[in-house]
PDB file of N, CA, C and O in Angstrom:
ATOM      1  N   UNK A   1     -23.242   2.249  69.910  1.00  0.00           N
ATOM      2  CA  UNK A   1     -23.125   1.186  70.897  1.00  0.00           C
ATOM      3  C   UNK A   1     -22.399  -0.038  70.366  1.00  0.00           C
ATOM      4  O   UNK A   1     -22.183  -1.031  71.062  1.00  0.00           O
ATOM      5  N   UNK A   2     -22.029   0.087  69.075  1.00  0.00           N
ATOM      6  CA  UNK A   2     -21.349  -1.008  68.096  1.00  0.00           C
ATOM      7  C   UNK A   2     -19.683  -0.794  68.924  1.00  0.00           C
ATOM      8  O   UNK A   2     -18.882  -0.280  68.143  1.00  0.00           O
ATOM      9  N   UNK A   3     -19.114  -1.086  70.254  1.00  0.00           N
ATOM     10  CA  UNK A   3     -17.447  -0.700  70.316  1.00  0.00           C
ATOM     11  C   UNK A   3     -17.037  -2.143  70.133  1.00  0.00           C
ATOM     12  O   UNK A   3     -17.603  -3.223  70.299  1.00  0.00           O
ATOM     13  N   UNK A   4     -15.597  -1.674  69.648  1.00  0.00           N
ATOM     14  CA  UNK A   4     -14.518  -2.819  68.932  1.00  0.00           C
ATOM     15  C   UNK A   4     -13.524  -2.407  70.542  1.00  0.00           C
ATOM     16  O   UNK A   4     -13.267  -1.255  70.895  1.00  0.00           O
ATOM     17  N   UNK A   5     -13.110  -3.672  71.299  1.00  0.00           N
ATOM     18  CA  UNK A   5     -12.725  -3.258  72.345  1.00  0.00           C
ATOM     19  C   UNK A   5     -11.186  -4.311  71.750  1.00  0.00           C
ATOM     20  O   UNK A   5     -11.226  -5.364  71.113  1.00  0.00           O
ATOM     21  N   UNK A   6      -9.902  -3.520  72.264  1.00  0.00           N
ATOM     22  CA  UNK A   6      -9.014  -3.554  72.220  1.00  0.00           C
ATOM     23  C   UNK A   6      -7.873  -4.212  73.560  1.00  0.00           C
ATOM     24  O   UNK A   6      -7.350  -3.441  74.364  1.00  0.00           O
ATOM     25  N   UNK A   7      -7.632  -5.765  73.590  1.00  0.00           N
ATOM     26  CA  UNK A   7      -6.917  -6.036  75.233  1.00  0.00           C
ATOM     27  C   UNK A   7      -5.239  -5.611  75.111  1.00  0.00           C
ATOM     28  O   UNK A   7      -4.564  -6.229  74.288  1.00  0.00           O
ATOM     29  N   UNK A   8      -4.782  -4.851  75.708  1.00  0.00           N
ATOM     30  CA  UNK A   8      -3.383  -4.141  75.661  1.00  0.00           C
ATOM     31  C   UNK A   8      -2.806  -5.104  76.642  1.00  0.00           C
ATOM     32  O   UNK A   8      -1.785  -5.787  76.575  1.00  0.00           O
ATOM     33  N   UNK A   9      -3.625  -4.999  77.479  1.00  0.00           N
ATOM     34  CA  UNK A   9      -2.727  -5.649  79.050  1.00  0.00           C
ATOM     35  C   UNK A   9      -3.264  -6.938  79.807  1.00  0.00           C
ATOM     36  O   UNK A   9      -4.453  -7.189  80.001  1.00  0.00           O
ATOM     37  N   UNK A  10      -2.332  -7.604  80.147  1.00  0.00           N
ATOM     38  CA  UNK A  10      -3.170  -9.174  80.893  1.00  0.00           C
ATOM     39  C   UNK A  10      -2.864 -10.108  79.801  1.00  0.00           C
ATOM     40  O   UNK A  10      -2.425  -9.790  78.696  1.00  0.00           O
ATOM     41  N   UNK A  11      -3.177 -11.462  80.277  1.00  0.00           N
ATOM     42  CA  UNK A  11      -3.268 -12.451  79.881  1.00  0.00           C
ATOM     43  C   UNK A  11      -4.868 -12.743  79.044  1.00  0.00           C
ATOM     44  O   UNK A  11      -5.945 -12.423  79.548  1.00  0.00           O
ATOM     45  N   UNK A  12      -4.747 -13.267  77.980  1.00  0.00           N
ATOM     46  CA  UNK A  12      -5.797 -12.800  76.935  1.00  0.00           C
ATOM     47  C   UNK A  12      -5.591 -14.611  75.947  1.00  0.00           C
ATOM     48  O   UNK A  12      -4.747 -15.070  75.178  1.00  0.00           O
ATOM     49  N   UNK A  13      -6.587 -15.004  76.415  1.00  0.00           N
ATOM     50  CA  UNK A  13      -6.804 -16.278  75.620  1.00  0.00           C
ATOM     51  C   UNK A  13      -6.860 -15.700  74.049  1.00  0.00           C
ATOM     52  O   UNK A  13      -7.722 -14.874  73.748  1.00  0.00           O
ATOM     53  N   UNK A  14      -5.982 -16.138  73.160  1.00  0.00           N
ATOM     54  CA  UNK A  14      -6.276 -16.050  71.646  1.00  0.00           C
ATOM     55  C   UNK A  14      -7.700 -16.100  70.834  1.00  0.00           C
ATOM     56  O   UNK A  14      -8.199 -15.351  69.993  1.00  0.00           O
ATOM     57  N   UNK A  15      -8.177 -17.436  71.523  1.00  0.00           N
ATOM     58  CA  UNK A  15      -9.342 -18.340  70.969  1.00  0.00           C
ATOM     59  C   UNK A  15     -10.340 -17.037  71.339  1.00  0.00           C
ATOM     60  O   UNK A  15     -10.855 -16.694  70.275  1.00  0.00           O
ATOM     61  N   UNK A  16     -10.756 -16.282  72.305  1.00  0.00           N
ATOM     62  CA  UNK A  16     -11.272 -15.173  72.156  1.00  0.00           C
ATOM     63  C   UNK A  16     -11.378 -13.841  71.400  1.00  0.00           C
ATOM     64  O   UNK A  16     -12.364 -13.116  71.268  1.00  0.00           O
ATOM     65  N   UNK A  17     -10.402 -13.725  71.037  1.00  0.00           N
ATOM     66  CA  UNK A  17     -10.222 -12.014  70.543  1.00  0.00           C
ATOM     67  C   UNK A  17      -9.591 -12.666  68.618  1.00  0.00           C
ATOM     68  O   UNK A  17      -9.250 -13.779  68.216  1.00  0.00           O
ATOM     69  N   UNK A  18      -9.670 -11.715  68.132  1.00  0.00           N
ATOM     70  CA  UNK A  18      -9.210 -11.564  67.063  1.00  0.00           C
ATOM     71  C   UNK A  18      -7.667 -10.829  67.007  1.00  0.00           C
ATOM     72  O   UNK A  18      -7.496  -9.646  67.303  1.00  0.00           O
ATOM     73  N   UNK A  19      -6.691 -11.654  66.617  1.00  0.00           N
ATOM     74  CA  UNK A  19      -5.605 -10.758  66.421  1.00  0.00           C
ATOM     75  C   UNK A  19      -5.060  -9.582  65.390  1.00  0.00           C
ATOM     76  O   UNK A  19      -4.076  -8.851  65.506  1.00  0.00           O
ATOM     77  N   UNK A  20      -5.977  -9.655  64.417  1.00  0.00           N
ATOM     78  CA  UNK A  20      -5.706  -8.538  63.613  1.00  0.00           C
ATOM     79  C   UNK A  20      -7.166  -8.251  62.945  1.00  0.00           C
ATOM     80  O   UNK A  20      -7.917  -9.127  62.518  1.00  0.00           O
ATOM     81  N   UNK A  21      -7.402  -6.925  62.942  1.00  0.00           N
ATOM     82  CA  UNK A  21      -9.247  -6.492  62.985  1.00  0.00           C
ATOM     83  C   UNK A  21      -9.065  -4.996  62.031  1.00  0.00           C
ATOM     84  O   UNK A  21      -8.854  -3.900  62.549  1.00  0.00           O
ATOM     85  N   UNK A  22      -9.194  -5.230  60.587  1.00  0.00           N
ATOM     86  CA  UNK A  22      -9.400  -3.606  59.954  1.00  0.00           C
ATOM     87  C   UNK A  22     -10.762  -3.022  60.100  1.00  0.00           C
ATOM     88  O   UNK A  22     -11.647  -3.846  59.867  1.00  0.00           O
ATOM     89  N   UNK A  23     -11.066  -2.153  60.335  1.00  0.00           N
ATOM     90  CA  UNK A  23     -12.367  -0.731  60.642  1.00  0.00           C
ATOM     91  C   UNK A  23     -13.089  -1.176  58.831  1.00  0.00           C
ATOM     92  O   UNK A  23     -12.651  -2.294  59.102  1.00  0.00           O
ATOM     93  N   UNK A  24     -13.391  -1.250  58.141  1.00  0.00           N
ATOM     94  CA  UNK A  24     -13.950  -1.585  57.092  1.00  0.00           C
ATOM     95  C   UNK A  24     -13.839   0.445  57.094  1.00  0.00           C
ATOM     96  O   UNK A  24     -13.007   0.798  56.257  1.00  0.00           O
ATOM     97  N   UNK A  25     -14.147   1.015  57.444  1.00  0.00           N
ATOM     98  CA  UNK A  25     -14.681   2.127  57.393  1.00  0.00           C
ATOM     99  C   UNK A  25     -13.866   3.503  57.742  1.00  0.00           C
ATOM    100  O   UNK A  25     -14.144   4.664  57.440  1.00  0.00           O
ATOM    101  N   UNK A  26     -12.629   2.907  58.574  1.00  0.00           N
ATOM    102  CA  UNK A  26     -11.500   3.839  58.238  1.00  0.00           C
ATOM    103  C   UNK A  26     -10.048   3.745  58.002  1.00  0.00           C
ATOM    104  O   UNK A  26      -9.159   4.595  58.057  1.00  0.00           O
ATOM    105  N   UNK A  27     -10.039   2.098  57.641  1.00  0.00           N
ATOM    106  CA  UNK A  27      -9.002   1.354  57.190  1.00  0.00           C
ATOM    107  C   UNK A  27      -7.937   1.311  58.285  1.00  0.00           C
ATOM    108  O   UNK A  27      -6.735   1.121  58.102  1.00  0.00           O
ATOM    109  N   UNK A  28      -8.373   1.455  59.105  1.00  0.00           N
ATOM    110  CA  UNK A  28      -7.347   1.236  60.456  1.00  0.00           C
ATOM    111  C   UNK A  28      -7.386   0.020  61.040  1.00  0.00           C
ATOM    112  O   UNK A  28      -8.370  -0.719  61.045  1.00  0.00           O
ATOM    113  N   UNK A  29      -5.987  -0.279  61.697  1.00  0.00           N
ATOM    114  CA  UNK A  29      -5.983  -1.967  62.002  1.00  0.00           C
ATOM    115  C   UNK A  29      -5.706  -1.944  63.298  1.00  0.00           C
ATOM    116  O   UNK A  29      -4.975  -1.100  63.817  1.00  0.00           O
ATOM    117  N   UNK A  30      -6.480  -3.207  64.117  1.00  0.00           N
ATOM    118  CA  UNK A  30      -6.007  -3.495  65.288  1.00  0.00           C
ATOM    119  C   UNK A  30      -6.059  -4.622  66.005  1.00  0.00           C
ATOM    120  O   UNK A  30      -6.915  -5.444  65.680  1.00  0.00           O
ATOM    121  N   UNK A  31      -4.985  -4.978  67.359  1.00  0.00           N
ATOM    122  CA  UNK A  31      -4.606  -6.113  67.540  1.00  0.00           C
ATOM    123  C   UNK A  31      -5.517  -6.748  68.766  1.00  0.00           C
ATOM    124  O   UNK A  31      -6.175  -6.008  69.497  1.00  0.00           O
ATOM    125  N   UNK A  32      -5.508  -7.383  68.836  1.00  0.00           N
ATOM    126  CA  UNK A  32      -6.141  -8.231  69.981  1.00  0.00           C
ATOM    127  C   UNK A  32      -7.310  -7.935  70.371  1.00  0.00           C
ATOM    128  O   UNK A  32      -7.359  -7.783  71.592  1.00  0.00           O
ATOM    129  N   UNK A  33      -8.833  -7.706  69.531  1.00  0.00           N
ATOM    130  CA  UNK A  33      -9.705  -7.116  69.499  1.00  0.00           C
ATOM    131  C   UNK A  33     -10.675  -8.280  69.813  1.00  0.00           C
ATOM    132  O   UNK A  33     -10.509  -9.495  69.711  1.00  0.00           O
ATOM    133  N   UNK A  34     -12.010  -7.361  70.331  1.00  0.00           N
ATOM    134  CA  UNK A  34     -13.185  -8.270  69.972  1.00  0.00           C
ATOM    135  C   UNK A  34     -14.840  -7.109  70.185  1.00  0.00           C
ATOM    136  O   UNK A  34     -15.044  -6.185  70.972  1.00  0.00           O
ATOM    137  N   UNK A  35     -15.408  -7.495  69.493  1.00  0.00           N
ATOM    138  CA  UNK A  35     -16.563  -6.721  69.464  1.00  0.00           C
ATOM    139  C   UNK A  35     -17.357  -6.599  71.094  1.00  0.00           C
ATOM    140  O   UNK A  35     -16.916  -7.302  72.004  1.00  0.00           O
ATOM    141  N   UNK A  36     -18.099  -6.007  71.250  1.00  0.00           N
ATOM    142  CA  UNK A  36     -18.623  -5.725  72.546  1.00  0.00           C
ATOM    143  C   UNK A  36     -20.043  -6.784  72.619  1.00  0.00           C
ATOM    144  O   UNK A  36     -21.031  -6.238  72.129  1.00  0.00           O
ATOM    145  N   UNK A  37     -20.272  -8.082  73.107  1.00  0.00           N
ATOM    146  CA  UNK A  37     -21.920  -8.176  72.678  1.00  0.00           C
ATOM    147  C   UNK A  37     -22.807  -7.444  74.322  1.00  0.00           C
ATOM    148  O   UNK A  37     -24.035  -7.358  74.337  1.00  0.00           O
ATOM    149  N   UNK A  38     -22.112  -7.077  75.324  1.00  0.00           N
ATOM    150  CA  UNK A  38     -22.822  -6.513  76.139  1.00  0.00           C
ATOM    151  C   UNK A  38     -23.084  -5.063  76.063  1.00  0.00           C
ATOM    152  O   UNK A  38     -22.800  -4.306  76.992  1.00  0.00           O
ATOM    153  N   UNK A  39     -23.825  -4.529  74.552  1.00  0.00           N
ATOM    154  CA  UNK A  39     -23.595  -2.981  74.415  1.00  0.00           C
ATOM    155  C   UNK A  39     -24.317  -2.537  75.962  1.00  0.00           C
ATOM    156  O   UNK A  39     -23.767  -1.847  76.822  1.00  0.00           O
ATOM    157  N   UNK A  40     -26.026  -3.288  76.053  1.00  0.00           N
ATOM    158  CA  UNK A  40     -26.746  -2.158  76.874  1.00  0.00           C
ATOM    159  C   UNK A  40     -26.559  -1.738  78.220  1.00  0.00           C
ATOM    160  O   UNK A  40     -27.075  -0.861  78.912  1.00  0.00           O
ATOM    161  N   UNK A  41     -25.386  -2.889  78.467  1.00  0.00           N
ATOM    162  CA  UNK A  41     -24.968  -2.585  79.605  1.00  0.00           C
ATOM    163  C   UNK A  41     -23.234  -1.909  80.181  1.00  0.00           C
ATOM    164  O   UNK A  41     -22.679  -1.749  81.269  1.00  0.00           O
ATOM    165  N   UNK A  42     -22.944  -1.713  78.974  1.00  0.00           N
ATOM    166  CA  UNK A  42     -21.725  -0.690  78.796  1.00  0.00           C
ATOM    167  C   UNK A  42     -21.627   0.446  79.260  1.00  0.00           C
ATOM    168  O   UNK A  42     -22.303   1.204  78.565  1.00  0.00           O
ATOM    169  N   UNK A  43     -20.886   1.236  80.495  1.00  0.00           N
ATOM    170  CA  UNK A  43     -21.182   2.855  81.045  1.00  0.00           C
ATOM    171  C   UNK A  43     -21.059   3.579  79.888  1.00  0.00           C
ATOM    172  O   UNK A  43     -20.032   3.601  79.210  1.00  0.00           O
ATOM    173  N   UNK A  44     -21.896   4.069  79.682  1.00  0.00           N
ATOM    174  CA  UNK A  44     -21.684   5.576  78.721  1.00  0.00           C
ATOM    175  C   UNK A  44     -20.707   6.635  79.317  1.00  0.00           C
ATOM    176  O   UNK A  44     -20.662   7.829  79.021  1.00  0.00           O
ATOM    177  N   UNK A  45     -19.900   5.932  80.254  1.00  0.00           N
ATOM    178  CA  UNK A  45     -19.106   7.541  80.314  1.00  0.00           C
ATOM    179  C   UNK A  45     -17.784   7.001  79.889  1.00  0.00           C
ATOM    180  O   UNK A  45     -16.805   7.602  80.333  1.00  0.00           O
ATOM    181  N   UNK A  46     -17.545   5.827  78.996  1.00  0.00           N
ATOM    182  CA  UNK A  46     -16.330   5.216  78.699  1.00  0.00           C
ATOM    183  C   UNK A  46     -16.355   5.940  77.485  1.00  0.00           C
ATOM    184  O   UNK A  46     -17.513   6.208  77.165  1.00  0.00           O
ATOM    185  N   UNK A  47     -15.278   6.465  76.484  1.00  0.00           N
ATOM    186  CA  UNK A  47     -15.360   6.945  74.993  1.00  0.00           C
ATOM    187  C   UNK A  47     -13.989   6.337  74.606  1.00  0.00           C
ATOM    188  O   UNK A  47     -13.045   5.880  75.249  1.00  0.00           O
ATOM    189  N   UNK A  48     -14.255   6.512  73.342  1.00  0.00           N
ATOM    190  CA  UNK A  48     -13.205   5.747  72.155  1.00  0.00           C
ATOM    191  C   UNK A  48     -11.747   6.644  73.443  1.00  0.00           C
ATOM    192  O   UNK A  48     -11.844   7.569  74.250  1.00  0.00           O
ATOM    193  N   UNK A  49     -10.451   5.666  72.976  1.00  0.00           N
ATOM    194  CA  UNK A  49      -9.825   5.622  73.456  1.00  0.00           C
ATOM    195  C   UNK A  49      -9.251   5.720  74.910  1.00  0.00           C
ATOM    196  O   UNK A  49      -8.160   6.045  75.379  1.00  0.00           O
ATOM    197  N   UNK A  50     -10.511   5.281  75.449  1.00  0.00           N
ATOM    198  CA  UNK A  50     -10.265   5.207  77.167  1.00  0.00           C
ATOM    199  C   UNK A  50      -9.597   3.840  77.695  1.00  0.00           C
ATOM    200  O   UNK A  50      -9.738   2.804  77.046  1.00  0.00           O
ATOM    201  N   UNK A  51      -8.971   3.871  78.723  1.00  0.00           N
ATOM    202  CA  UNK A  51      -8.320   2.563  78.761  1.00  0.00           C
ATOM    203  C   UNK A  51      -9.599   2.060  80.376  1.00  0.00           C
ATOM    204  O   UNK A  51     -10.187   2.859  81.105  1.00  0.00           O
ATOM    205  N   UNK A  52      -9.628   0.729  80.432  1.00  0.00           N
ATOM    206  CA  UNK A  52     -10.325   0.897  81.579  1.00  0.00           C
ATOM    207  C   UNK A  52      -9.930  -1.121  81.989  1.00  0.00           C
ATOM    208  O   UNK A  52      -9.365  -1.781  81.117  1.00  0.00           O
ATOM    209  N   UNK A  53     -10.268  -1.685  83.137  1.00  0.00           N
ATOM    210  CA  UNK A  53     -10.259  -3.134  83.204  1.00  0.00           C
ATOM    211  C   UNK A  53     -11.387  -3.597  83.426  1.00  0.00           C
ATOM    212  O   UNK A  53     -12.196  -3.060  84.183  1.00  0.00           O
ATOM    213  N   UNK A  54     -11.689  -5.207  82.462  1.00  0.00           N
ATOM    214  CA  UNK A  54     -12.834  -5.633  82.956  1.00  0.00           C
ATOM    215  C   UNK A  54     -12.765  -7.253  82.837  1.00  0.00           C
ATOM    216  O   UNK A  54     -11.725  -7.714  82.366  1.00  0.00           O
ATOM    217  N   UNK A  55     -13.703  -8.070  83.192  1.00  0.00           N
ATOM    218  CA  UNK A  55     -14.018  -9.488  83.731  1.00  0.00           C
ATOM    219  C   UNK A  55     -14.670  -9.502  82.315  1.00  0.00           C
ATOM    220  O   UNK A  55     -15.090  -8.585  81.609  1.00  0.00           O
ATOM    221  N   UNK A  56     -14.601 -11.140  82.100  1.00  0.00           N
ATOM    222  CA  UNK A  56     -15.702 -11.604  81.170  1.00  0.00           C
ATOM    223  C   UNK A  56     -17.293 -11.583  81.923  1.00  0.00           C
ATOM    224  O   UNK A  56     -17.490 -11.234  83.087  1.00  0.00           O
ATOM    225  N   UNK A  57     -18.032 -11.907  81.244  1.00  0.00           N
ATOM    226  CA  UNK A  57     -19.677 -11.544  82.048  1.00  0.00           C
ATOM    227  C   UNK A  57     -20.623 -12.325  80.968  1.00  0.00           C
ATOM    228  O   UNK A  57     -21.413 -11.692  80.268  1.00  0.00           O
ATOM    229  N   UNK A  58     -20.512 -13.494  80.897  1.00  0.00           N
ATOM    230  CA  UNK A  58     -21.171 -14.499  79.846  1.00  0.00           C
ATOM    231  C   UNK A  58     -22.780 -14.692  79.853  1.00  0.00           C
ATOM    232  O   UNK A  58     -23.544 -15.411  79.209  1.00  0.00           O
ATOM    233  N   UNK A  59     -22.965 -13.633  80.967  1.00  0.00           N
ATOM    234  CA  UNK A  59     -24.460 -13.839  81.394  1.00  0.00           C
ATOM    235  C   UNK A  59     -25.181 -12.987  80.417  1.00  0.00           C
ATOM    236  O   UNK A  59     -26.326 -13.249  80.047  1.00  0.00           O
ATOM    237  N   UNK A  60     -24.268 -11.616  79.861  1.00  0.00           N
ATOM    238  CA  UNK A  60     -24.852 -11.102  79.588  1.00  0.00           C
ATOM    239  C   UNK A  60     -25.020 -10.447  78.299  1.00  0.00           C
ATOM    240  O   UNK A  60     -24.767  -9.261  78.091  1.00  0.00           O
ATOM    241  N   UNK A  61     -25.471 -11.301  77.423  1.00  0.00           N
ATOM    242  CA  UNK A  61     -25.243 -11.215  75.621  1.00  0.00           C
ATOM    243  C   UNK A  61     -26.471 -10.402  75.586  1.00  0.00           C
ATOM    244  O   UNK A  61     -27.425 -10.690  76.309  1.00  0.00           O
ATOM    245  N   UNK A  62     -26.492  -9.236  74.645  1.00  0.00           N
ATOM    246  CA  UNK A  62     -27.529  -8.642  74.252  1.00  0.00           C
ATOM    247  C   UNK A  62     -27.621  -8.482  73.029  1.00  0.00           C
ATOM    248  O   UNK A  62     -26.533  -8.081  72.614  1.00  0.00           O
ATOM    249  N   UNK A  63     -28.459  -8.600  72.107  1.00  0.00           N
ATOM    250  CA  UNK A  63     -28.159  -8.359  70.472  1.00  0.00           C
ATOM    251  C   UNK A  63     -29.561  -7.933  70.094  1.00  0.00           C
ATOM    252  O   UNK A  63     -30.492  -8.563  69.593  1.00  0.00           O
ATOM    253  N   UNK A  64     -29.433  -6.680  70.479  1.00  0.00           N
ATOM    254  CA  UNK A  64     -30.499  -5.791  69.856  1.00  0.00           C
ATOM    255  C   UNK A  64     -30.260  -5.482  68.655  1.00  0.00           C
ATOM    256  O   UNK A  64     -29.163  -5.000  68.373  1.00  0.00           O
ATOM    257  N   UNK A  65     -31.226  -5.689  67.683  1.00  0.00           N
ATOM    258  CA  UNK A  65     -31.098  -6.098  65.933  1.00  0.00           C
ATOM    259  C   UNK A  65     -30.675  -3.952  65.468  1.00  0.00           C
ATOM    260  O   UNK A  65     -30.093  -3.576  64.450  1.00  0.00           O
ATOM    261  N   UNK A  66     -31.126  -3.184  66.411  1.00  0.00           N
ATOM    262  CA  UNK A  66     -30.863  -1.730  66.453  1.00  0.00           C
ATOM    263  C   UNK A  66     -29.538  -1.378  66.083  1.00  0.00           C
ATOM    264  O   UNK A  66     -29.160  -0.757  65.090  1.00  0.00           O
ATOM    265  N   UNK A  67     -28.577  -2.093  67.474  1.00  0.00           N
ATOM    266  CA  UNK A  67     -27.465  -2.463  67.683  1.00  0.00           C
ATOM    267  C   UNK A  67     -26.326  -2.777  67.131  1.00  0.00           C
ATOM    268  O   UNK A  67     -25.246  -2.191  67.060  1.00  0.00           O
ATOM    269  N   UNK A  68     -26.805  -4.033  66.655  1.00  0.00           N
ATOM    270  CA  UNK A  68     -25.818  -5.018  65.446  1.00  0.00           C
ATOM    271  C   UNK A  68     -25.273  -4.443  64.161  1.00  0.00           C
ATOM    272  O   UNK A  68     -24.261  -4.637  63.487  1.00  0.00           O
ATOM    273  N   UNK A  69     -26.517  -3.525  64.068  1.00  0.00           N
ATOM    274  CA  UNK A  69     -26.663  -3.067  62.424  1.00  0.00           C
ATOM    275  C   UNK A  69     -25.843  -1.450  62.215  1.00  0.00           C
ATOM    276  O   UNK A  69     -25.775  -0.835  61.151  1.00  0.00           O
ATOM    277  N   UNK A  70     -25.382  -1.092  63.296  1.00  0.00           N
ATOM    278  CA  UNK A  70     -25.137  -0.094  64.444  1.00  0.00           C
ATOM    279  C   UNK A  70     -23.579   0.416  63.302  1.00  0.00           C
ATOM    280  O   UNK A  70     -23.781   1.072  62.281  1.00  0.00           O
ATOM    281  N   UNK A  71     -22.399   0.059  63.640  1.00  0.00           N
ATOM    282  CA  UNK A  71     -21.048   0.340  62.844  1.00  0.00           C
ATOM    283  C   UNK A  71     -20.537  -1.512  62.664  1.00  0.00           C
ATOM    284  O   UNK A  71     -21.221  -2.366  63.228  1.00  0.00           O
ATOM    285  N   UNK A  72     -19.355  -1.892  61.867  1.00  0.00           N
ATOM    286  CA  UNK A  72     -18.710  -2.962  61.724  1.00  0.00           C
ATOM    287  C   UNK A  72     -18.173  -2.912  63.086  1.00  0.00           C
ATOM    288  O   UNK A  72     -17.629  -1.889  63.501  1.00  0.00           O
ATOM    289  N   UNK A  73     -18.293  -3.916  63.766  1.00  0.00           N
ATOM    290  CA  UNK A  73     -17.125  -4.653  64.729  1.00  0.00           C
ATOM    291  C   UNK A  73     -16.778  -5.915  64.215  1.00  0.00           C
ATOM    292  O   UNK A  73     -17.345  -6.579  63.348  1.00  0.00           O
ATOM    293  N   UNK A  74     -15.363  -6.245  65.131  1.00  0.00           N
ATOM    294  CA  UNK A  74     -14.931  -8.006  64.844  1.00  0.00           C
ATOM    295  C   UNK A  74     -16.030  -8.603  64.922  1.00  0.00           C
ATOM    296  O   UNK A  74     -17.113  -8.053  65.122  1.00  0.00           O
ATOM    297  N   UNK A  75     -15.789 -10.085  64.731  1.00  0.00           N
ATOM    298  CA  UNK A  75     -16.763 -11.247  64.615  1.00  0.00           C
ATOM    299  C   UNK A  75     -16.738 -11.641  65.766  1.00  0.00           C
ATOM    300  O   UNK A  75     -17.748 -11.575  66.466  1.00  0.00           O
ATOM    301  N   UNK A  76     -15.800 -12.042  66.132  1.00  0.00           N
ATOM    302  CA  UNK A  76     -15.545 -12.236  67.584  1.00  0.00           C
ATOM    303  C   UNK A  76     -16.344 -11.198  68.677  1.00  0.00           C
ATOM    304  O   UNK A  76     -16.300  -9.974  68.552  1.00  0.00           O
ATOM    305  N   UNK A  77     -17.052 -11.867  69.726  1.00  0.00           N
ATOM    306  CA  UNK A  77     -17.592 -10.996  70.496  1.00  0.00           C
ATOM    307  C   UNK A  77     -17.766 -11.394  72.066  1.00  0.00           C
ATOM    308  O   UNK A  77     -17.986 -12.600  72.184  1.00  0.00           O
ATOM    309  N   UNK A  78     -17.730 -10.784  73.136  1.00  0.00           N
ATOM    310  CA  UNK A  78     -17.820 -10.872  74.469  1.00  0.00           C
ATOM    311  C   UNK A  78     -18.581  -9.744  75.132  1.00  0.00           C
ATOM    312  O   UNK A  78     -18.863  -8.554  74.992  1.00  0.00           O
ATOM    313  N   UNK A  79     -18.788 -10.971  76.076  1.00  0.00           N
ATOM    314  CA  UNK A  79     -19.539  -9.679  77.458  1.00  0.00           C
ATOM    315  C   UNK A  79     -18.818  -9.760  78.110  1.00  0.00           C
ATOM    316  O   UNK A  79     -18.084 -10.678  78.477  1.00  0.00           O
ATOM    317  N   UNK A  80     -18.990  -8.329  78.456  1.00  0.00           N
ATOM    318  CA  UNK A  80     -18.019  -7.631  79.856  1.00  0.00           C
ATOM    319  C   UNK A  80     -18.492  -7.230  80.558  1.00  0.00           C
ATOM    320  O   UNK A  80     -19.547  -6.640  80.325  1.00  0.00           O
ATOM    321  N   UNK A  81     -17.881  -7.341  82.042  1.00  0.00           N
ATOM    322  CA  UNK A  81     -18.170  -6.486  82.752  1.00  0.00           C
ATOM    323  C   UNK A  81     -17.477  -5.392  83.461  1.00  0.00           C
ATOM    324  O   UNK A  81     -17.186  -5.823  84.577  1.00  0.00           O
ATOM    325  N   UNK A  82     -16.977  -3.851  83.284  1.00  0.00           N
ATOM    326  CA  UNK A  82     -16.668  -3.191  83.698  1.00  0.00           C
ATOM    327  C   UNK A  82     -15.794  -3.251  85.698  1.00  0.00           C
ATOM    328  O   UNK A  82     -16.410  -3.080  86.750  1.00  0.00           O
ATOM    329  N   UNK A  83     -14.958  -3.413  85.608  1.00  0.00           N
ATOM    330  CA  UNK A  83     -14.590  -3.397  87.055  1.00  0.00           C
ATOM    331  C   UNK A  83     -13.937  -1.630  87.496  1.00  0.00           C
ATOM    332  O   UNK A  83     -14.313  -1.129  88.556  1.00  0.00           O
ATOM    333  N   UNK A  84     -13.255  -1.080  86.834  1.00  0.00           N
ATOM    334  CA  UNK A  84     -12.862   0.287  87.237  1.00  0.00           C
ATOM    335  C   UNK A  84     -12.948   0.927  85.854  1.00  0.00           C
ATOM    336  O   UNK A  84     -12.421   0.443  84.852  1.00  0.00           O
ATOM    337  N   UNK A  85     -13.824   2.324  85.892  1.00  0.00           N
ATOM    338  CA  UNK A  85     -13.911   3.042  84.845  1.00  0.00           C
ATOM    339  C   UNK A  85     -13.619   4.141  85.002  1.00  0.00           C
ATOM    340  O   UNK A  85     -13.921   4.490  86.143  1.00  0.00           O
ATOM    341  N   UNK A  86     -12.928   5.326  84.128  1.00  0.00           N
ATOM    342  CA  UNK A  86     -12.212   4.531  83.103  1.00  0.00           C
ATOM    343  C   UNK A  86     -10.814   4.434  84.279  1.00  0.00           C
ATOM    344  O   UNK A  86     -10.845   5.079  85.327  1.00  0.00           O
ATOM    345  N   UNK A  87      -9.713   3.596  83.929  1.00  0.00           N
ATOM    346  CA  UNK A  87      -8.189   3.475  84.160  1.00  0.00           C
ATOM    347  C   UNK A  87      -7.909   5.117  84.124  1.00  0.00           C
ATOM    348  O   UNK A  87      -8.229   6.078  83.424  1.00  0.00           O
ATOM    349  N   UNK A  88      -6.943   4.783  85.564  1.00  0.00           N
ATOM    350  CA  UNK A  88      -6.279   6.305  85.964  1.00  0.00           C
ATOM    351  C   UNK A  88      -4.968   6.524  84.771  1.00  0.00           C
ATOM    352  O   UNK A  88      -4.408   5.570  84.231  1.00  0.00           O
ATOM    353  N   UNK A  89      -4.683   7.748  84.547  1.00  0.00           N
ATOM    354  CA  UNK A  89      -3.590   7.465  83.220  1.00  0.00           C
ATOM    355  C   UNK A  89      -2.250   8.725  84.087  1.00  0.00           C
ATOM    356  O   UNK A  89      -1.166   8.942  83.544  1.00  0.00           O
TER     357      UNK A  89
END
């Protein structure tokens, strides 16, 4: 439930996301990132490399200590909220 979410498309305030983010864990790098803090409310039917769009959702920070401790994400972190899952490709 630890995802490192990746903004490709849209207009994307800096001061939010991290522009360059290595995996500690598989030495892979990426751009315009930010950690997920709304895991419990994330669809489980999204998986690593799905593209999908979503809203900020500030209401809804969750930091279950389970969670956190979970894989490395950025420092940087946001809630989201899911608007279409996943993006038609």
């Amino acid at each position: 439930m630890n995802y490192t979410i990746s903004v490709i498309d849209g207009n994307v305030d800096t001061s939010f996301v991290q522009s360059l983010w290595t995996d500690e864990n598989t030495g892979k790098s990426y751009s315009n990132v930010f950690g997920l803090a709304s895991r419990c409310t994330f669809p489980q039917t999204i998986n690593a490399g799905d593209e999908f769009y979503f809203e900020l959702d500030n209401t809804s920070v969750q930091n279950c200590a389970v969670c956190m401790m979970y894989y490395p994400t950025p420092a940087k972190k946001l809630s989201i909220k899911v608007i279409q899952d996943p993006c038609p490709k």
